[in-house]
DOZA-931373 format. One record per residue (C-alpha): residue in one letter; y, z, x. Coordinates in steps of 0.1 Angstrom, whole numbers, plus 5000, padded with zeros to 4 digits. Each point is the difference from the previous one (the first is absolute). Layout:
residues N
AYZX/...
//
This chain:
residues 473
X673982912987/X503450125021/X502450224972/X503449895001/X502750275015/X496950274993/X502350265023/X504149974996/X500250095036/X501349705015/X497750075030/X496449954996/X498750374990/X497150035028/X503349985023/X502350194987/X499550285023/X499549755028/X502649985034/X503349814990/X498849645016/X497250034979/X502050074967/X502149675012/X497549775000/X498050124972/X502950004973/X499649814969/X496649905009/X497250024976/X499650134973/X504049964995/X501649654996/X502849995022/X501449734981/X500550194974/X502250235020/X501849755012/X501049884969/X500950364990/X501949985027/X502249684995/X500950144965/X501250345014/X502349805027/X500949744972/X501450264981/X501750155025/X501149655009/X501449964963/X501950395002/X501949945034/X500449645004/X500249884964/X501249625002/X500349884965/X498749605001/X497249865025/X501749725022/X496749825020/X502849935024/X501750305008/X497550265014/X502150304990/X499349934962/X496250015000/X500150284999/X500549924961/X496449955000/X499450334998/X502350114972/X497250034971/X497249875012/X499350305024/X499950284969/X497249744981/X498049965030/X500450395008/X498249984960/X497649735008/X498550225030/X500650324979/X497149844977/X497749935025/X500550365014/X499050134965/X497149775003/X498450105033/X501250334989/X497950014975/X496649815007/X500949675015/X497449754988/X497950284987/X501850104971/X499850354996/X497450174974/X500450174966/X499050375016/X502449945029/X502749874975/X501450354988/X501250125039/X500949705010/X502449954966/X501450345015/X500549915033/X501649734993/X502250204975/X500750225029/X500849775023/X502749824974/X501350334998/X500750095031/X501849645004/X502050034974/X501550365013/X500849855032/X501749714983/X501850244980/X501450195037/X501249675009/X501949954968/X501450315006/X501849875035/X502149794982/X499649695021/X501049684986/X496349895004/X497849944967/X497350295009/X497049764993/X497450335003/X500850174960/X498549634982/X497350015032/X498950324987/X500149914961/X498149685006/X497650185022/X499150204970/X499849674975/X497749825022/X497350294993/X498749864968/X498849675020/X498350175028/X497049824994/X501249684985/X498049725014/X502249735025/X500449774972/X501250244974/X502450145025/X501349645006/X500849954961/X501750294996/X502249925027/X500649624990/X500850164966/X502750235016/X501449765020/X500549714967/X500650234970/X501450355014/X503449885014/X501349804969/X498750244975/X501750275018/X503049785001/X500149914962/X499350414989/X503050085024/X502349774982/X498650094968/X500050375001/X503549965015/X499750085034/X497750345003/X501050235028/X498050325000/X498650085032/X496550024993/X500349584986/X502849955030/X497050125028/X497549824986/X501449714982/X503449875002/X500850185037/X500549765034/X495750055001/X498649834968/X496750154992/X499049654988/X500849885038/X498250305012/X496950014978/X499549625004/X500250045042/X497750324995/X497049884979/X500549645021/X499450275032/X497050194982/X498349624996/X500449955036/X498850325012/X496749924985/X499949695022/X498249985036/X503450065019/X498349985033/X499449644996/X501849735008/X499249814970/X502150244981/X502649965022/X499949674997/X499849964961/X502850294995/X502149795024/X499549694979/X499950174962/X503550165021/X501749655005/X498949884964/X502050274985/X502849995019/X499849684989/X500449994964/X502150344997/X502849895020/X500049654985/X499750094967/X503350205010/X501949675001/X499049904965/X503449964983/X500550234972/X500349854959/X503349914992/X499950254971/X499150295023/X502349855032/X503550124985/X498250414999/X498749945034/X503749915011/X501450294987/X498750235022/X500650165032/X498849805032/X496650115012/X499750264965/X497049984988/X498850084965/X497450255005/X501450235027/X503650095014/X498949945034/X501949705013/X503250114986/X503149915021/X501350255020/X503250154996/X503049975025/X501250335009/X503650055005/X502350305006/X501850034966/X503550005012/X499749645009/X499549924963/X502449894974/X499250124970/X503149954982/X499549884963/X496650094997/X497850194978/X497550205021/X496950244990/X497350165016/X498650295010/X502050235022/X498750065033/X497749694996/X501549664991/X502749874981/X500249644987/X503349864992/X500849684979/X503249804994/X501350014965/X498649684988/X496450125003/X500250344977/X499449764966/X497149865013/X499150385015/X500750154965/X498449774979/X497850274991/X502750214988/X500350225028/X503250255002/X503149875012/X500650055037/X503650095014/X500749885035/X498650275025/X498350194972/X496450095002/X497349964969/X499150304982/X496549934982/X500750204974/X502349774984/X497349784994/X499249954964/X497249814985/X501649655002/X499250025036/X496649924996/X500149744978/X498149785021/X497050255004/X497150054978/X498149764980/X502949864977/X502249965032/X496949825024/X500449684979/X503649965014/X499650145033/X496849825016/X499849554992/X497149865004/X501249815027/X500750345019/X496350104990/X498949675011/X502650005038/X498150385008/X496649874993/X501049685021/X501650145029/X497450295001/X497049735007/X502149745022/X502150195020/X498650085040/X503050205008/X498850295024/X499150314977/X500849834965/X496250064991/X499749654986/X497349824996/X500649725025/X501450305032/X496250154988/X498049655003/X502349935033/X500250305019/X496350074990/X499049685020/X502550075028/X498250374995/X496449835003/X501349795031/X501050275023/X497150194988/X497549695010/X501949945030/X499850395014/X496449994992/X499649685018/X502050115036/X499450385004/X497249915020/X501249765024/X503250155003/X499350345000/X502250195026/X502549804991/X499650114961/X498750365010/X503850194993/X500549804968/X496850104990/X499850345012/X503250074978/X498149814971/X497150275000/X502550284990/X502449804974/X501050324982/X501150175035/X501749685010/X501849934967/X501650374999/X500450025033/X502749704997/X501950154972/X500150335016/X501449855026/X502449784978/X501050344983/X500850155035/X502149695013/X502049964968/X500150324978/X499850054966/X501249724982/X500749815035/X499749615003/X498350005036/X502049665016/X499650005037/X498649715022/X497450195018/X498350234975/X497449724988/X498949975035/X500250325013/X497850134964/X497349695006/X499650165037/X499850374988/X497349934976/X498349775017/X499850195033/X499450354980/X497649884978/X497849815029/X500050345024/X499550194963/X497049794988/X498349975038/X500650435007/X500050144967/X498049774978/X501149994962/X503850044991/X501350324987/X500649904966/X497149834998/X498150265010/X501650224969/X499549754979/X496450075004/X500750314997/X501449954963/X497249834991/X496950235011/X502050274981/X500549864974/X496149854997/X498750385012/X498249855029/X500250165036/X499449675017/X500949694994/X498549854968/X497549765006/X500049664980/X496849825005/X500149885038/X504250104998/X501950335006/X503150064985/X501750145022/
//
């Protein structure tokens, strides 16, 4: 029986030290899917698609808004294949066995690590980019209870994810009044919902227990693909309750109720050119200021907050107990309706807005997910020198990924908003032409390569740990 991806050099390993024609032809052949790396690959240049293009509605008629499409939808398939890279990581079809189960918890542990570091560099950049690599690495660690969950389980898990995990997030966020810690903003209520996430993820540890050199699978991933889409993007239209539609209304365009992600952006102007006679105005100093016309500080200071003089700056101290009337449990009562309860819990299983983590974006954009998936499965054969530099950047997603916002870091600065005509071409031809001369002259990507790193160290082993038939590596 042929093991799936047994070596992570995208060229076969009894050529890796062969002439350069050689490494050529025999990339992504057996035991590597190149399909898989193709897919890989369509994520990585979908988000970079969604960074430097980022059209806000798909219009089937105007070219130069599809690339909409890949607002979303490339993150939850970068997920989807991140599952069924912990899967073939990790024993394939052979689940691995209760003596290797210790190192390969480690590895794994390791590897989530070493992900979650990087992610944090990134961060650290200041790009306006959501770094997607800090919840990579937390969910890489969660997903090492199930290691050996059967295809079915696996499947259940994920359904439950995807049904109950958005609303109930939704109805604890309005409940507890909006939580913001970090630790419950990265892995809960942040732009990457870990019920999105973990749904995609143990949906991806299913599949990578499936024959994926067969075009059966293909085939039925395709259709289960178009299914979903199907019902998650339709169930999207359903009109909301009457008694939940006036909450809906009330807030911001494209907000959604579990994460801040789709938040309008703000319209920068130099402040000389604003009028701000009349108005009362706080902030922060050195940060913002907001500024509201008279007949909005009632409504602002229902909660008997200090009186504001025009100009005049809050002082927090001056708060007294009053303030937070509407806090605690004899305050919840009056602060959260039912109806508002009942417009979170709605919004968070209807809505398909790109990153709202909703129920109906995970159905949809699971299927659209499954369908590129099938269909990269399906033509990476036939069309594989055409597909070769998507997939060659595909089969070193971390070095790809980092390599763009690097880049984006270097173009803008920190802080920058990166808005030139030519930078999305000019960074799909530098990392598809860098990765293809990398992965056919070098082998494995850098990071990749550390990441391997990370996790023999951290599972004690001098070579790579061996999972049944599967290196992790």
């Amino acid at each position: 029986m042929t093991t799936i991806e047994q070596s992570e050099d995208p060229v076969a390993p009894a050529h890796s030290q062969a002439s350069f024609r050689t490494r050529l032809q025999n990339f992504g052949r057996p035991p590597r899917v190149m399909g898989l790396d193709l897919a890989r690959g369509l994520a990585i240049l979908g988000m970079v698609v969604a960074h430097l293009d980022m059209p806000e509605e798909v219009d089937l008629f105007t070219p130069g808004t599809w690339g909409a499409l890949a607002n979303g939808r490339s993150s939850l398939l970068f997920a989807l294949l991140a599952g069924i890279s912990i899967s073939l990581m990790t024993g394939g079809r052979s689940r691995p066995s209760a003596a290797e189960l210790p190192q390969i918890r480690l590895a794994m542990l390791g590897r989530g690590a070493f992900i979650f570091a990087i992610g944090l560099v990134l961060e650290l950049l200041n790009t306006p980019i959501a770094v997607i690599l800090t919840i990579y690495g937390v969910l890489y660690v969660a997903a090492i209870p199930f290691l050996r969950w059967s295809a079915g389980k696996l499947l259940v898990l994920s359904v439950i994810c995807a049904v109950l995990g958005p609303a109930t997030l939704a109805v604890l966020k309005t409940v507890l009044l909006e939580p913001s810690a970090p630790g419950v903003m990265l892995t809960f209520f942040g732009i990457y919902s870990a019920a999105a996430w973990l749904a995609l993820i143990f949906a991806g540890m299913a599949i990578g227990q499936f024959r994926l050199a067969s075009a059966a699978t293909a085939g039925k991933l395709l259709a289960a693909g178009m299914m979903l889409a199907f019902i998650g993007y339709g169930a999207a239209l359903i009109p909301a309750p009457g008694s939940v539609t006036p909450f809906l209304e009330e807030s911001f365009d494209g907000e959604d109720l579990i994460g801040d992600s789709s938040m309008p952006m703000p319209e920068y102007v130099p402040a000389e050119k604003l009028d701000l006679g009349g108005m009362y105005c706080e902030g922060v100093p050195g940060s913002y200021v907001s500024c509201v016309p008279p007949e909005e500080i009632p409504e602002r200071q229902s909660m008997d907050e200090p009186e504001l003089s025009s100009g005049q700056w809050p002082d927090s101290s001056s708060y007294d107990a009053s303030y937070f009337s509407g806090m605690g449990w004899t305050g919840l009562a009056q602060t959260i309706s039912p109806e508002e309860i009942g417009a979170s819990a709605w919004k968070a299983f209807f809505s398909a807005e790109p990153h709202s983590g909703a129920t109906a974006e995970i159905i949809g954009s699971g299927g659209f997910a499954l369908i590129v998936l099938g269909l990269c499965l399906l033509v990476a054969a036939p069309l594989r020198w055409i597909a070769l530099p998507v997939a060659a950047m595909g089969s070193m997603p971390l070095t790809s990924y980092c390599a763009h916002l690097v880049s984006y870091f270097i173009a803008a600065g920190p802080g920058g908003m990166l808005m030139s005509d030519t930078a999305l071409p000019l960074t799909m031809m530098a990392l598809l032409i860098g990765s293809t001369l990398w992965a056919i002259f070098l082998g494995r990507g850098p990071l990749e390569r550390l990441a391997g790193l990370s996790a023999r160290a951290m599972a004690g082993a001098p070579n790579p740990v061996q999972t049944g038939n599967r290196t992790t590596e």
